[in-house]
C-alpha positions as CSV (number, residue, x, y, z in Angstrom):
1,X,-13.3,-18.7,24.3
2,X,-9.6,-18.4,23.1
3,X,-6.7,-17.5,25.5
4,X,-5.2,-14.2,24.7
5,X,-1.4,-14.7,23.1
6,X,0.8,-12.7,25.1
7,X,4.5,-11.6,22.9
8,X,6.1,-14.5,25.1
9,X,3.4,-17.7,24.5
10,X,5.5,-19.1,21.9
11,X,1.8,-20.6,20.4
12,X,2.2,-20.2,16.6
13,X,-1.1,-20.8,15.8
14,X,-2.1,-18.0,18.2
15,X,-0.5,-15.9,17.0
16,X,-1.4,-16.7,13.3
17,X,-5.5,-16.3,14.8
18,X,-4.7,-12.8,16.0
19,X,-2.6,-11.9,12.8
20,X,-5.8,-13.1,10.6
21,X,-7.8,-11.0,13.4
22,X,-5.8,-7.9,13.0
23,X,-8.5,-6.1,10.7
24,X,-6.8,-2.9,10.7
25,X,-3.4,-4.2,9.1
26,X,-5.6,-6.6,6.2
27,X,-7.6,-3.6,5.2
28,X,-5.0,-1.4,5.2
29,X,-3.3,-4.1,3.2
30,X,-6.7,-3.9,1.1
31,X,-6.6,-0.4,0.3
32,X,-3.0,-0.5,-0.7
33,X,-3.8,-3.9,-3.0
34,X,-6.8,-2.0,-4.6
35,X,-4.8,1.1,-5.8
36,X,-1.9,-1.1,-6.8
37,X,-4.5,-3.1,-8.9
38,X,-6.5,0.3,-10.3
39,X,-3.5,1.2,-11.9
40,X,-3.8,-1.7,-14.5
41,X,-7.3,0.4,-15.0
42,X,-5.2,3.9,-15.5
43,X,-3.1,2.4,-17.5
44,X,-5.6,1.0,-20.1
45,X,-7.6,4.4,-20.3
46,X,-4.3,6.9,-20.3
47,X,-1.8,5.1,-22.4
48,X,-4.6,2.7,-24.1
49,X,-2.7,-0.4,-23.4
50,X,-2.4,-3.7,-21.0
51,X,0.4,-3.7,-19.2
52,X,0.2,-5.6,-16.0
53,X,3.8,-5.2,-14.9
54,X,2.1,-1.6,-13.3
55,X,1.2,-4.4,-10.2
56,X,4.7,-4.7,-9.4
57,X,6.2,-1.1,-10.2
58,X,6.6,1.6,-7.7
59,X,5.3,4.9,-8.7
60,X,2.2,6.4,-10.7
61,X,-1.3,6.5,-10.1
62,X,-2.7,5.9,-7.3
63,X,-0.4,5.6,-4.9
64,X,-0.6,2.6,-3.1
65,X,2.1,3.5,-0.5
66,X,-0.8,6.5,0.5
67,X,-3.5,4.2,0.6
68,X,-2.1,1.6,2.7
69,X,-0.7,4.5,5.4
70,X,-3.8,6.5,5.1
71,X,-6.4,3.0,5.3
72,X,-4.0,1.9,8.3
73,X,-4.2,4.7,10.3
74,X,-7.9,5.4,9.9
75,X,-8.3,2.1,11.2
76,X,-6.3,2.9,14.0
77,X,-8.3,5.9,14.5
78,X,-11.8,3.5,14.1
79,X,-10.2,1.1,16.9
80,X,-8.9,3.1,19.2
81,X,-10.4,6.5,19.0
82,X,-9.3,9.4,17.0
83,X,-8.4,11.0,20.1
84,X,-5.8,8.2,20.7
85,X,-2.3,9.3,20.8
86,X,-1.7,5.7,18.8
87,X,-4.1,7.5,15.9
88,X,-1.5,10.5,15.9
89,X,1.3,8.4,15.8
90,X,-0.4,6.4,12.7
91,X,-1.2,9.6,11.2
92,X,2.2,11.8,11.9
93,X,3.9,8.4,10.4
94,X,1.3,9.1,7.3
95,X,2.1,12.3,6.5
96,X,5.8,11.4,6.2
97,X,5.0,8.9,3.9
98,X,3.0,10.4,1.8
99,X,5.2,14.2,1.9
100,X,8.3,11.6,1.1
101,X,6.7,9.7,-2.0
102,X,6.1,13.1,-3.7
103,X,9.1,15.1,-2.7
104,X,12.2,13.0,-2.0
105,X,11.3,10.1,-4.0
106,X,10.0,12.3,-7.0
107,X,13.3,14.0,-6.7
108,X,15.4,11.0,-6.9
109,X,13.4,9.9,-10.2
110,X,13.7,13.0,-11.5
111,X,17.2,12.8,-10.4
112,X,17.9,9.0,-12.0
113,X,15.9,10.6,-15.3
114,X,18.5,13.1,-15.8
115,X,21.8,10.4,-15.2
116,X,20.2,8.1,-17.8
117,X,19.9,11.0,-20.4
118,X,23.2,12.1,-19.5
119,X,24.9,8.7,-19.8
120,X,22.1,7.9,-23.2
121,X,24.3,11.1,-24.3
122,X,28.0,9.7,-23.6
123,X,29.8,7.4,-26.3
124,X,29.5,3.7,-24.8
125,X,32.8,3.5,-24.0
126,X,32.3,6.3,-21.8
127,X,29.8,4.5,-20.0
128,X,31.2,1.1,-19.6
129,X,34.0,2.5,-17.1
130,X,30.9,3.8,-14.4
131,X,29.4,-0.1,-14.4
132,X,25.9,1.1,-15.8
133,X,24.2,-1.5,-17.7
134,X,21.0,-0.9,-17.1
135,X,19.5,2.7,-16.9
136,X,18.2,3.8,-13.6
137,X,14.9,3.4,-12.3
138,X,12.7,6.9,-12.8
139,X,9.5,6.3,-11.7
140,X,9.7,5.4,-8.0
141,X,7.7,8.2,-6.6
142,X,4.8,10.2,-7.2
143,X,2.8,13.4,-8.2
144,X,1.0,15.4,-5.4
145,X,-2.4,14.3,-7.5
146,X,-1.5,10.5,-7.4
147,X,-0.5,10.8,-3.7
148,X,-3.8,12.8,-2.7
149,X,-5.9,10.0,-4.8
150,X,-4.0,7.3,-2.8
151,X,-4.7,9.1,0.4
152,X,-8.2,9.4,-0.2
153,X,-8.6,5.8,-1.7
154,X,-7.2,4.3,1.7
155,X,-9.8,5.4,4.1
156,X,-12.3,5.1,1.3
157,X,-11.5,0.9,1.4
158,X,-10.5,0.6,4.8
159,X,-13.4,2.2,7.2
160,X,-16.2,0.3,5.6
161,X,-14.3,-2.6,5.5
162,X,-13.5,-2.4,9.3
163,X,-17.4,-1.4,9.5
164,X,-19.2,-3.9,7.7
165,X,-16.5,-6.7,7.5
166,X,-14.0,-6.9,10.0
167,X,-11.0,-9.2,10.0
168,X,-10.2,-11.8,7.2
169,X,-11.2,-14.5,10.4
170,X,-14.3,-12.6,11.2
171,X,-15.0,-12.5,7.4
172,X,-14.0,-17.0,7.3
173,X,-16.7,-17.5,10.6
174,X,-19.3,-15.9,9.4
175,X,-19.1,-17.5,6.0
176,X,-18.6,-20.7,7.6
177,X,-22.0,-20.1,9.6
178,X,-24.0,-18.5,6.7
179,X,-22.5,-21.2,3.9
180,X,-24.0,-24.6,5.4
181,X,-27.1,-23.3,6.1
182,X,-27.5,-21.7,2.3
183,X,-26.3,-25.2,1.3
184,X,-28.3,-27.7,3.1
């Protein structure tokens, strides 16, 4: 049996045991590393192409912002009860994210679209004097349909991952029980 870490123990490795125990935050991190990886997928079939710099870019579909707040707080929900006022607080922090990355981010994309056609527009000289050398960044948020697929797609990773998995550390015993045994 492990002692419990308390937030004042100061025992690093304890604390790294319960971090690799917290199954709610590594399949929440799941659900978010699975859209962000689909969209290499969405990428090949809509624009026909390989682009992998879609892992690191911000925007399109799915969302992986959605997925990781809607997995997360479904696993909150699956821990503690969807009754839980921790679930609503998961949830009600959810929603914002997800209402933000198709309304005020959209908006500011739409918004940085328009400056770069404006200053695309202008003589360079015009240009230089604002500082812009690089146009702006456009796609940073998303579509209501790329936020909904995100939301689905986190809860869609994350429950049966909490149900039939666990944690990475409950995932490392279990293969380090059923491993030998296969082996020898």
């Amino acid at each position: 049996m492990t002692p419990s870490v308390s937030s004042d123990s100061g025992h690093l490795l304890l604390m790294l045991r319960d971090l690799f125990d917290n199954a709610v935050l590594w399949w929440g991190l799941a659900a978010c590393g699975i859209a962000q990886l689909s969209k290499l997928g969405v990428e090949l079939v809509a624009h026909r192409r390989w682009n992998p710099a879609v892992l690191f870019e911000t925007g399109g579909m799915p969302s992986s912002h959605s997925a990781l707040m809607t997995g997360t707080a479904a696993g909150v929900g699956w821990y503690q009860g969807f009754q839980d006022p921790l679930f609503a607080l998961a949830a009600a922090v959810a929603f914002v994210v997800l209402y933000d990355a198709s309304g005020v981010r959209r908006a500011s994309g739409e918004t940085a679209a328009r400056l770069n056609a404006l200053v695309q527009s202008q003589p360079a000289a015009a240009v230089t004097g604002f500082g812009w050398s690089q146009p702006l960044k456009e796609n940073i948020g998303h579509t209501r349909l790329e936020v909904l697929v995100g939301a689905l797609l986190g809860p869609l990773v994350a429950l049966p991952g909490l149900a039939l998995v666990g944690s990475p550390l409950h995932l490392v015993q279990r293969l380090s029980h059923t491993l030998p045994a296969a082996l020898g």
